[in-house]
MIMAR-351645 format. One record per residue: y, z, x of N, C-alpha, C, CB in turn; residue in one letter. Coordinates in steps of 0.2 Angstrom, whole numbers, always signed. Each point is the difference from the previous one (the first is absolute). Glycine has a CB too. Layout:
! MIMAR-351645
((Y, Z, X), (Y, Z, X), (Y, Z, X), (Y, Z, X), "a")
...
This chain:
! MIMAR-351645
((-61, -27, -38), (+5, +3, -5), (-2, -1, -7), (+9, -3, +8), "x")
((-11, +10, -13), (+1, -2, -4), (+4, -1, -7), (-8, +2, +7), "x")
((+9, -5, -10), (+4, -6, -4), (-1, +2, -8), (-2, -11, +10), "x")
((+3, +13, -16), (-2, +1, -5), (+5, -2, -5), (-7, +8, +5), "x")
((+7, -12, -10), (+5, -2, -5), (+1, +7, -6), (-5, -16, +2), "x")
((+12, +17, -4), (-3, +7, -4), (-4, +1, -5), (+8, +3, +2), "x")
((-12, -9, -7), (-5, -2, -4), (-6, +3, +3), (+5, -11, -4), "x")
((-6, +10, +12), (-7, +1, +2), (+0, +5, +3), (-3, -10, -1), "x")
((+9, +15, +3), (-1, +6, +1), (+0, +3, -4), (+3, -2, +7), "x")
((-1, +3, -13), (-2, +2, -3), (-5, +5, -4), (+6, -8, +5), "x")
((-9, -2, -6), (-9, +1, +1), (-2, +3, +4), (-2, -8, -3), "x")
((+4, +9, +10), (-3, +4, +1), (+1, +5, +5), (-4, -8, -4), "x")
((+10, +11, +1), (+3, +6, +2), (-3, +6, +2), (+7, -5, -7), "x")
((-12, +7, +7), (-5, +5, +1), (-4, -2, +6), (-1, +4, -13), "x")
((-4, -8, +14), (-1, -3, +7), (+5, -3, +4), (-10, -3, -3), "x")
((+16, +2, +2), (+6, -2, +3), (+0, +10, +7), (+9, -12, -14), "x")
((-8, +15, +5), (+3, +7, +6), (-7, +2, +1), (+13, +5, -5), "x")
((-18, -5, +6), (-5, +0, +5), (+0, -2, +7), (-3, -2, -8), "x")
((+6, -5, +6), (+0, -4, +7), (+5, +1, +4), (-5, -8, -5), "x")
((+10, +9, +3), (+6, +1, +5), (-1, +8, +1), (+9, -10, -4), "x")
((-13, +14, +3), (-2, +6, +2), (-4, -1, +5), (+2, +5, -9), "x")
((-9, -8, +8), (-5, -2, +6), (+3, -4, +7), (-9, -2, -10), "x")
((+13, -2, +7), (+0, -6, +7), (+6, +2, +1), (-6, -11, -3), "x")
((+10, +14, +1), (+6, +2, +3), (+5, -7, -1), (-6, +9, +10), "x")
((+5, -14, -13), (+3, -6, +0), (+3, +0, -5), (-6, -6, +7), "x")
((+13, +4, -8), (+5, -1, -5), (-3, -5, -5), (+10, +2, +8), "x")
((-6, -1, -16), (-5, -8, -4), (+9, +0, -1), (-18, +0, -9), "x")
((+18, -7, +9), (+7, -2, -2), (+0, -4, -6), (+2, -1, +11), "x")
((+2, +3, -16), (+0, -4, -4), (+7, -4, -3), (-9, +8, +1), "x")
((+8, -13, -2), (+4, -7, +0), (+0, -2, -7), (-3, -4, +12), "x")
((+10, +7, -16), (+1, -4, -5), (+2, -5, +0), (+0, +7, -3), "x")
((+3, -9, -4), (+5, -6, +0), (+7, +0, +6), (-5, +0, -14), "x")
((+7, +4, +14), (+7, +0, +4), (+0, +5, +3), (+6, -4, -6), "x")
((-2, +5, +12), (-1, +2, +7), (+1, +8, -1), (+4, -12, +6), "x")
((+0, +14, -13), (+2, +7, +0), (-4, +4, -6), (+12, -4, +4), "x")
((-19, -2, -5), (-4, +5, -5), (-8, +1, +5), (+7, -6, -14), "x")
((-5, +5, +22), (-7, +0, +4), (+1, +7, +3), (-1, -14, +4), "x")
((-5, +17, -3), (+0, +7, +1), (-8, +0, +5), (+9, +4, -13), "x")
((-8, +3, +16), (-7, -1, +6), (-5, +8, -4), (+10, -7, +16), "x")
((-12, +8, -16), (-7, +4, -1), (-2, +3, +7), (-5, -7, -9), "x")
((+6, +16, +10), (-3, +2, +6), (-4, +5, +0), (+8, -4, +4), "x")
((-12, +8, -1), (-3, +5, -2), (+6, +6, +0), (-14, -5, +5), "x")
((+12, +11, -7), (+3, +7, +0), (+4, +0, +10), (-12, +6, -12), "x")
((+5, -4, +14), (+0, +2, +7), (+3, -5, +4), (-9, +5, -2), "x")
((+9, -12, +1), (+4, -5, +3), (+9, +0, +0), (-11, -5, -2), "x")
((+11, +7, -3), (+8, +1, -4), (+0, +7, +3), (+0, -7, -12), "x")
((-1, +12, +12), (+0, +7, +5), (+3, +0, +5), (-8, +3, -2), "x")
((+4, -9, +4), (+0, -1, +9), (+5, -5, -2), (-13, +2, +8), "x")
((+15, -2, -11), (+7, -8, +2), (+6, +4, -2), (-6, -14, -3), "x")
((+6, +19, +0), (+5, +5, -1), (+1, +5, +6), (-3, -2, -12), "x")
((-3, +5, +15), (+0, +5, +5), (+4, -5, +6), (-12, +8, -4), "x")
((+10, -14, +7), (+2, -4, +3), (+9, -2, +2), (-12, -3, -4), "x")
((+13, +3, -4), (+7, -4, -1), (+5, +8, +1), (-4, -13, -8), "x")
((+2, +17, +6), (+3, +6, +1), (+1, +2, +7), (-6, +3, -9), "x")
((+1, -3, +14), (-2, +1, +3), (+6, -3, +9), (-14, +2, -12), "x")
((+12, -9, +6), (+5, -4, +4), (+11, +1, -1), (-13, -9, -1), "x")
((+12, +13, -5), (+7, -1, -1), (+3, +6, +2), (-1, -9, -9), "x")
((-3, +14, +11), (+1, +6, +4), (+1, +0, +7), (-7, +3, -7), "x")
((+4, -11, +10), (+1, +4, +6), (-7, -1, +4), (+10, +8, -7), "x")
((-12, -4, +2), (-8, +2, +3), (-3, -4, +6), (-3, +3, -12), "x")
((+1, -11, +9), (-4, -4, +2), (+1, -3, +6), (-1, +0, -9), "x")
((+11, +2, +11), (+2, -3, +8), (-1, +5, +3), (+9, -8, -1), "x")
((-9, +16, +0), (-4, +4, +4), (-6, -3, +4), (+4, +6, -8), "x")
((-8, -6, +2), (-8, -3, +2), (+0, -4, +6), (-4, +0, -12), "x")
((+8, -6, +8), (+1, -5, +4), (+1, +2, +9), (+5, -5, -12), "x")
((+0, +10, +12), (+3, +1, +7), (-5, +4, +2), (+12, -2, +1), "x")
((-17, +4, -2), (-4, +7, +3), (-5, -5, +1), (+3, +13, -8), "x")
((-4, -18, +3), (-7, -6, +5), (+3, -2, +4), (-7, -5, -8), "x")
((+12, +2, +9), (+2, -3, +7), (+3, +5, +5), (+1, -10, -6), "x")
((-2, +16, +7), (+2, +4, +3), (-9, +0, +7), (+12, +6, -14), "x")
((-10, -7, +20), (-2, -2, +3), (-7, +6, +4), (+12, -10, +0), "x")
((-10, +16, -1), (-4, +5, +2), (-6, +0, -5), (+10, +5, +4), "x")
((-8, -7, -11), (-6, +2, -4), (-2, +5, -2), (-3, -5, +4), "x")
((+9, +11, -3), (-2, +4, -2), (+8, +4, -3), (-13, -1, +8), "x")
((+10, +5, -13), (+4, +4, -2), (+1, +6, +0), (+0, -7, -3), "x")
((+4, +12, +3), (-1, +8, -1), (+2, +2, -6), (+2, +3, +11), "x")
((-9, -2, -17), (+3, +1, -4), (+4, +6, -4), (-9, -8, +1), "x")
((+9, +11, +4), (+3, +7, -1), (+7, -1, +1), (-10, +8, +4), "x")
((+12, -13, +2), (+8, -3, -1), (+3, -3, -5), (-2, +0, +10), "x")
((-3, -3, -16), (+4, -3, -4), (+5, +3, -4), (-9, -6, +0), "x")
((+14, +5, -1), (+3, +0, -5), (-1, +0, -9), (+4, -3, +12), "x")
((-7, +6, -14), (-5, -3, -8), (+6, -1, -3), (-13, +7, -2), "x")
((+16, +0, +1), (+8, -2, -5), (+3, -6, -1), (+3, +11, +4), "x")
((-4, -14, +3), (+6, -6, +1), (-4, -9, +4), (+11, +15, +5), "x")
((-18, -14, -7), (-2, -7, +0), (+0, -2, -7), (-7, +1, +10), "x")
């Protein structure tokens, strides 16, 4: 995990959003008090944690869910329902 004080993010705010673009890994950053700490992600990562949470509050994702456990393995995609997953 990385850990940055906001003095040293700062500094080095530009290879920060580099890194959390390359590695995919969050920089966290930890001020004095609990409500001035904030996390750093790339673009794409934040996309996908928006596409996700959407995705879930639709509905969507218990779909998925029951169509992986659905024991045939198979689906007809022409029976889906698109309107209504």
């Amino acid at each position: 995990m990385n850990i940055k004080t906001p003095t040293n993010a700062r500094k080095e705010f530009y290879e920060l959003l580099k890194q959390v673009n390359d590695s995919h890994e969050p920089v966290f950053i930890s001020g004095s008090k609990s409500e001035n700490n904030a996390v750093i992600i790339g673009q794409k990562d934040w996309n996908s944690i928006q596409e996700t949470l959407f995705l879930e509050s639709t509905g969507t994702m218990d779909k998925v869910r029951e169509r992986e456990k659905d024991s045939s393995g198979y689906s007809d995609i022409d029976a889906l329902d698109w309107d209504n997953i």
